[in-house]
C-alpha positions in Angstrom: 13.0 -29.6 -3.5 10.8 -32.3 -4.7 9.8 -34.8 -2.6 7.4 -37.5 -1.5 6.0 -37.8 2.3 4.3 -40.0 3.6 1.1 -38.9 5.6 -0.6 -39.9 9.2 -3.5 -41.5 8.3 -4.8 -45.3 8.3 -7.9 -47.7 8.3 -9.9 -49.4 10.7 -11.1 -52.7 12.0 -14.4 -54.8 12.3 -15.1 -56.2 16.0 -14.3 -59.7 16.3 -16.1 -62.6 16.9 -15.3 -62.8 20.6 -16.2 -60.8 23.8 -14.1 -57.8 24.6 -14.2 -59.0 27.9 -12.9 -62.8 27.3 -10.2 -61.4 25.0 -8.8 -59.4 27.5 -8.8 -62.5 29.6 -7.0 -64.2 27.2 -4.2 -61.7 26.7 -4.0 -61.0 30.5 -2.8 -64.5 30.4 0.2 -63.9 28.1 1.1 -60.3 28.4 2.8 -58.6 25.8 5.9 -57.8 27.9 6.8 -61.5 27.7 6.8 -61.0 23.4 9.6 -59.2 24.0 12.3 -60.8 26.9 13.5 -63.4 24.0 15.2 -61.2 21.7 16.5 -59.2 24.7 17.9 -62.6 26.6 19.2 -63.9 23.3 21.1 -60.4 22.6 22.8 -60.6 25.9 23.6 -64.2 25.2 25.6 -63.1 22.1 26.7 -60.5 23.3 24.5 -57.7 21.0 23.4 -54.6 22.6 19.9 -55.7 25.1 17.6 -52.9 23.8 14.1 -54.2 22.2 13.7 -52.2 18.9 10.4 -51.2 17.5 9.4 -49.4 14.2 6.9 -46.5 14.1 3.5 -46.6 11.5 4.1 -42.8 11.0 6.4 -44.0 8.3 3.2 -45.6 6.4 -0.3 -43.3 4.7 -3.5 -43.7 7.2 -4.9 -46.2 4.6 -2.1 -48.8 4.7 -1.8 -48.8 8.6 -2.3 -52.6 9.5 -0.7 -53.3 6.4 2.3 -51.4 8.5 2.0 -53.6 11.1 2.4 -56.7 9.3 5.5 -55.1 7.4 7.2 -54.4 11.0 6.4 -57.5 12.7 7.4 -59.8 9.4 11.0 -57.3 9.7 11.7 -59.0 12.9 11.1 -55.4 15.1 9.6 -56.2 18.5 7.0 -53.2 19.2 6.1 -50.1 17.6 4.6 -46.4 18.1 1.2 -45.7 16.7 0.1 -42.0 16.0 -2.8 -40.8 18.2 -5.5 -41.2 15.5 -5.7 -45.1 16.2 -7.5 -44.0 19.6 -10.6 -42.4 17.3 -9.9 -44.7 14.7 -10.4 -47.6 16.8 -11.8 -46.6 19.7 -15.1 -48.8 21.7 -15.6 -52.6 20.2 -12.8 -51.9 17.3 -10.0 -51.5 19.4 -10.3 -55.5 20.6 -9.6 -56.0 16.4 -7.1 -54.5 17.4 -5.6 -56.0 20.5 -6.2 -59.1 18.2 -4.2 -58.3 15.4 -0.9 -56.9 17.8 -0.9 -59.8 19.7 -0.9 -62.2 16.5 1.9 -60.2 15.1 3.6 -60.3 18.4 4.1 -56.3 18.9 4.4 -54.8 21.9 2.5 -51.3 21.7 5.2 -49.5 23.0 4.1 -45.5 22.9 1.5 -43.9 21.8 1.9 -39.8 20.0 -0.7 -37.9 22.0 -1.0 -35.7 18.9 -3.7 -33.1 19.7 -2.0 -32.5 23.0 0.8 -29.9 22.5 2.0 -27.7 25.7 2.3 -23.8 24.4 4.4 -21.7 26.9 2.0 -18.5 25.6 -1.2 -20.4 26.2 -2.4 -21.8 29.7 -5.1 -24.6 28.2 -5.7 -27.1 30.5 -4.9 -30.6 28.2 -5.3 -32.9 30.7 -8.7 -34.4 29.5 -7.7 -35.0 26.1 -4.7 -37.0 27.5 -7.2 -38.8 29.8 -8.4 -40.1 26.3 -5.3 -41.0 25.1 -3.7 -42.8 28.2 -7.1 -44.9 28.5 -6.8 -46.1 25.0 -2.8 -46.8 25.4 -3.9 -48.5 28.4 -5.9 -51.1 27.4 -3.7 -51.8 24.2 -1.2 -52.8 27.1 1.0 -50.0 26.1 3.8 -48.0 28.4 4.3 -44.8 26.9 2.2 -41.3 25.8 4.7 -38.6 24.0 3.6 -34.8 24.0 5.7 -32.2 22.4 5.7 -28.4 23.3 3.6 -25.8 20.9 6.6 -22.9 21.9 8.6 -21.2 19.0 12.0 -22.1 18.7 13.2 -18.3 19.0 10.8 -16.9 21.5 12.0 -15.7 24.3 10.0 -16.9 27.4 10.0 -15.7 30.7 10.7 -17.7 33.6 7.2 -17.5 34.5 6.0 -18.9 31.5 8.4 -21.7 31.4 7.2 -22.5 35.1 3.5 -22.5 34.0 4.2 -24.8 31.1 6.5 -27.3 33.1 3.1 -27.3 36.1 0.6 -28.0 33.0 3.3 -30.5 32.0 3.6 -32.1 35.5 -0.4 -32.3 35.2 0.1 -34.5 32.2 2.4 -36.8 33.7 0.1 -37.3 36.7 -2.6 -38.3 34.4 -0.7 -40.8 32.7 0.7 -42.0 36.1 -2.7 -42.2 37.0 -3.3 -45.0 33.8 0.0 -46.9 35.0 1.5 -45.4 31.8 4.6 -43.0 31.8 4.8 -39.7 29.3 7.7 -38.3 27.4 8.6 -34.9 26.2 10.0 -35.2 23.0 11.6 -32.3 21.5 11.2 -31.3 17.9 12.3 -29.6 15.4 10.3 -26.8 15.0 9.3 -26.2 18.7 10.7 -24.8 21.5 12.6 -27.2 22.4 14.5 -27.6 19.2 17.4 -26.3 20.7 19.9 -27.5 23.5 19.2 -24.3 25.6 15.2 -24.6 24.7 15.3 -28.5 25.6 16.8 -28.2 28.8 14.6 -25.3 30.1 11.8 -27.5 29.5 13.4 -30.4 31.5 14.4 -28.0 34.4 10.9 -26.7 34.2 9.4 -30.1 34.6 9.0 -33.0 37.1 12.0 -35.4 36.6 9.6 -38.0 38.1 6.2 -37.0 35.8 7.7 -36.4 32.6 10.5 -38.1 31.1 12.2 -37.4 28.2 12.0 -39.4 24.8 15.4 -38.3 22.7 14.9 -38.5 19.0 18.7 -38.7 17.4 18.0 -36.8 14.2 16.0 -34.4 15.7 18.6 -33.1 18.2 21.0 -33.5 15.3 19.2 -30.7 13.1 18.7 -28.7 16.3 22.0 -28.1 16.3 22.2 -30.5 19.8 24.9 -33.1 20.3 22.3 -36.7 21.0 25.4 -38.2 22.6 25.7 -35.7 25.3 21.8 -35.4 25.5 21.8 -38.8 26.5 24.5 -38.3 28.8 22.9 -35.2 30.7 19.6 -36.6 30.8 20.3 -40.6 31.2 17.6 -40.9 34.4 15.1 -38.9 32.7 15.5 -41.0 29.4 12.1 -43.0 28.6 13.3 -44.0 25.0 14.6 -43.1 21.6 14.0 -42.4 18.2 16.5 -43.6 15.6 16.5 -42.1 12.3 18.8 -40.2 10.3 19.6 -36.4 8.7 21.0 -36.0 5.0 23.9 -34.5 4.7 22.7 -31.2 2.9 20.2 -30.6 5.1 22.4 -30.6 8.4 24.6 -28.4 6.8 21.6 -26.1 5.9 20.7 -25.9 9.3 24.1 -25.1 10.5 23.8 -22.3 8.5 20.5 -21.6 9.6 18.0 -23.3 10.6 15.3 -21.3 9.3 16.5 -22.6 6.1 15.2 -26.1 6.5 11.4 -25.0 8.0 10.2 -24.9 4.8 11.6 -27.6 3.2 9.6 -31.2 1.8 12.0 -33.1 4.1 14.3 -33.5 6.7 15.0 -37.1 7.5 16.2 -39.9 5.8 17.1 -43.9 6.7 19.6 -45.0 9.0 23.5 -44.8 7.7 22.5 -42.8 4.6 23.0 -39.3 6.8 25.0 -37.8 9.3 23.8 -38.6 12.8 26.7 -40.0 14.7 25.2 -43.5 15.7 28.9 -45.4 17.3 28.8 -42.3 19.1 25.5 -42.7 20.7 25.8 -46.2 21.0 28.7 -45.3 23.5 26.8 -43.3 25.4 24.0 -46.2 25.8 26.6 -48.4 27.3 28.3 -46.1 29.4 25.1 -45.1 30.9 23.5 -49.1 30.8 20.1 -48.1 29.1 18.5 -50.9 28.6 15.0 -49.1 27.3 13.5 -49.2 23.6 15.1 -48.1 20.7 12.0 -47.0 18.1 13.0 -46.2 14.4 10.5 -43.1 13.3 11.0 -42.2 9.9 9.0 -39.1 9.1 9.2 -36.1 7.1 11.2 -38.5 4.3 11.7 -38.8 0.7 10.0 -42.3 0.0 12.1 -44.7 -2.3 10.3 -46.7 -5.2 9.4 -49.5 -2.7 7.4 -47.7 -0.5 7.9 -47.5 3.0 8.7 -51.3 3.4 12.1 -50.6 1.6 13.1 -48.0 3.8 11.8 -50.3 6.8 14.1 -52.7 5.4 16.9 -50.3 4.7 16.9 -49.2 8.4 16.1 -53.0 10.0 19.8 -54.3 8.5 21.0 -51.1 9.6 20.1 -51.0 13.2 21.4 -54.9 12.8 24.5 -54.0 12.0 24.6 -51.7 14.9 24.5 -54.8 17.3 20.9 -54.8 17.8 18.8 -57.9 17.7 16.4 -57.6 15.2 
């Protein structure tokens, strides 16, 4: 199928004119938190759903990254998920450019992909310094959350052992971000282990409920064959946030079929509305359960329109609007 993605790759900064120091002094002083209680008070005022949304950069190439952040700040979105290259990118005296530019734009750095770091049932590597690298990083940005996925195969069949190894080396993880004042998420994908209902939840039961949470992408669950609603509902007090996207039609039905009909294909995703996940569904389940956490839209893996990834930003920014979300 012919398709266009985009890729996980952007550009770095220059170090400003002021001390890293003072410039932490001056964003202790309004914290990023506070960027984001209006839209949440104001949504409860009129009566919209009380989530903050935010808007990922994965959906942008490497090269147009801050240009992405202007796009999803200027879109009204409250935070967003950078991929774990920003911490080499920018790391030392270009991450205060950094801090700079989120604060001007008013985004909270919600989450942070701990890319490199992937938790294989069949392989017993200690990842815990790598995350180190990442939950400093996220740290200082004045960010919340680090997301790992597993490395598993979605139709292996692991032991019990192996599960319980993977869920210690996992709890490992969470005690490093804990250590950072950061929480970390398991999000499961498609193509891993956890792809499936059955996969997902050994990986919770293997795990810490209190060192690792779980972040629930909708479209994801949706191609793995998993209900999100009832996800949600299972796994409410583990739930550290969500990813919004959507699945086209053909696809899910491919997968139905079988899934290893959809590994190889250019794309799985699409914007919000224009597929099948079951969003006044989910929505249900947020209010029966009262989260009140983020809401990120992630749009990977996606056939890009003519107007780049700002149009589909747009596209999904009236969309989660007319969801009830204040935005």
């Amino acid at each position: 199928m012919d398709s266009r993605r985009t890729t996980s790759e952007g550009t770095s900064g220059h170090s400003g004119p002021h001390g890293r120091r003072d410039f932490l002094k001056l964003a202790a002083t309004t914290p990023l938190v506070a960027w984001c209680a209006t839209p949440v008070l104001k949504a409860q005022r009129r009566g919209g759903l009380p989530n903050p949304v935010g808007y990922a950069t994965i959906s942008w190439p490497r090269d147009q990254f801050e240009h992405a952040l202007h796009t999803i700040s200027s879109l009204g979105f409250h935070g967003t998920q950078m991929l774990g290259w920003a911490e080499e990118a920018y790391a030392g005296g270009k991450q205060e450019e950094l801090l700079k530019l989120v604060h001007q734009l008013k985004l909270q750095p919600v989450a942070l992909s701990a890319s490199a770091v992937r938790v294989d049932p069949a392989n017993p590597t200690d990842q815990s310094a790598r995350l180190r690298q990442y939950a400093a990083f996220q740290k200082e940005m004045g960010g919340k959350y680090l997301q790992v996925t597993d490395a598993g195969k979605p139709d292996e069949k692991y032991s019990d052992d192996q599960m319980g190894a993977m869920g210690a080396r996992m709890n490992d993880l969470g005690k490093v971000a804990e250590d950072y004042g950061l929480s970390l998420g398991y999000h499961p994908h498609f193509g891993t282990y956890g792809e499936t209902r059955e996969g997902l939840g050994r990986v919770l039961s293997a795990t810490d409920p209190n060192r690792v949470k779980l972040i629930a992408d909708v479209a994801h669950l949706t191609l793995g064959g998993s209900d999100p609603a009832e996800v949600i509902r299972a796994y409410h007090q583990r739930l550290l946030f969500l990813h919004f996207k959507d699945v086209p039609r053909h696809i899910e039905q491919l997968a139905r079929k079988d899934r290893n009909l959809v590994r190889h294909e250019k794309y799985y995703f699409c914007e919000m509305g224009r597929g099948v996940v079951n969003f006044p569904a989910i929505l249900g389940t947020l209010r029966s359960v009262a989260f009140k956490g983020w809401i990120i839209v992630e749009l990977d893996g996606y056939r890009v329109p003519s107007g780049g990834p700002d149009e589909s930003a747009r596209i999904n920014r009236n969309s989660v609007r007319k969801l009830g979300f204040q935005v």
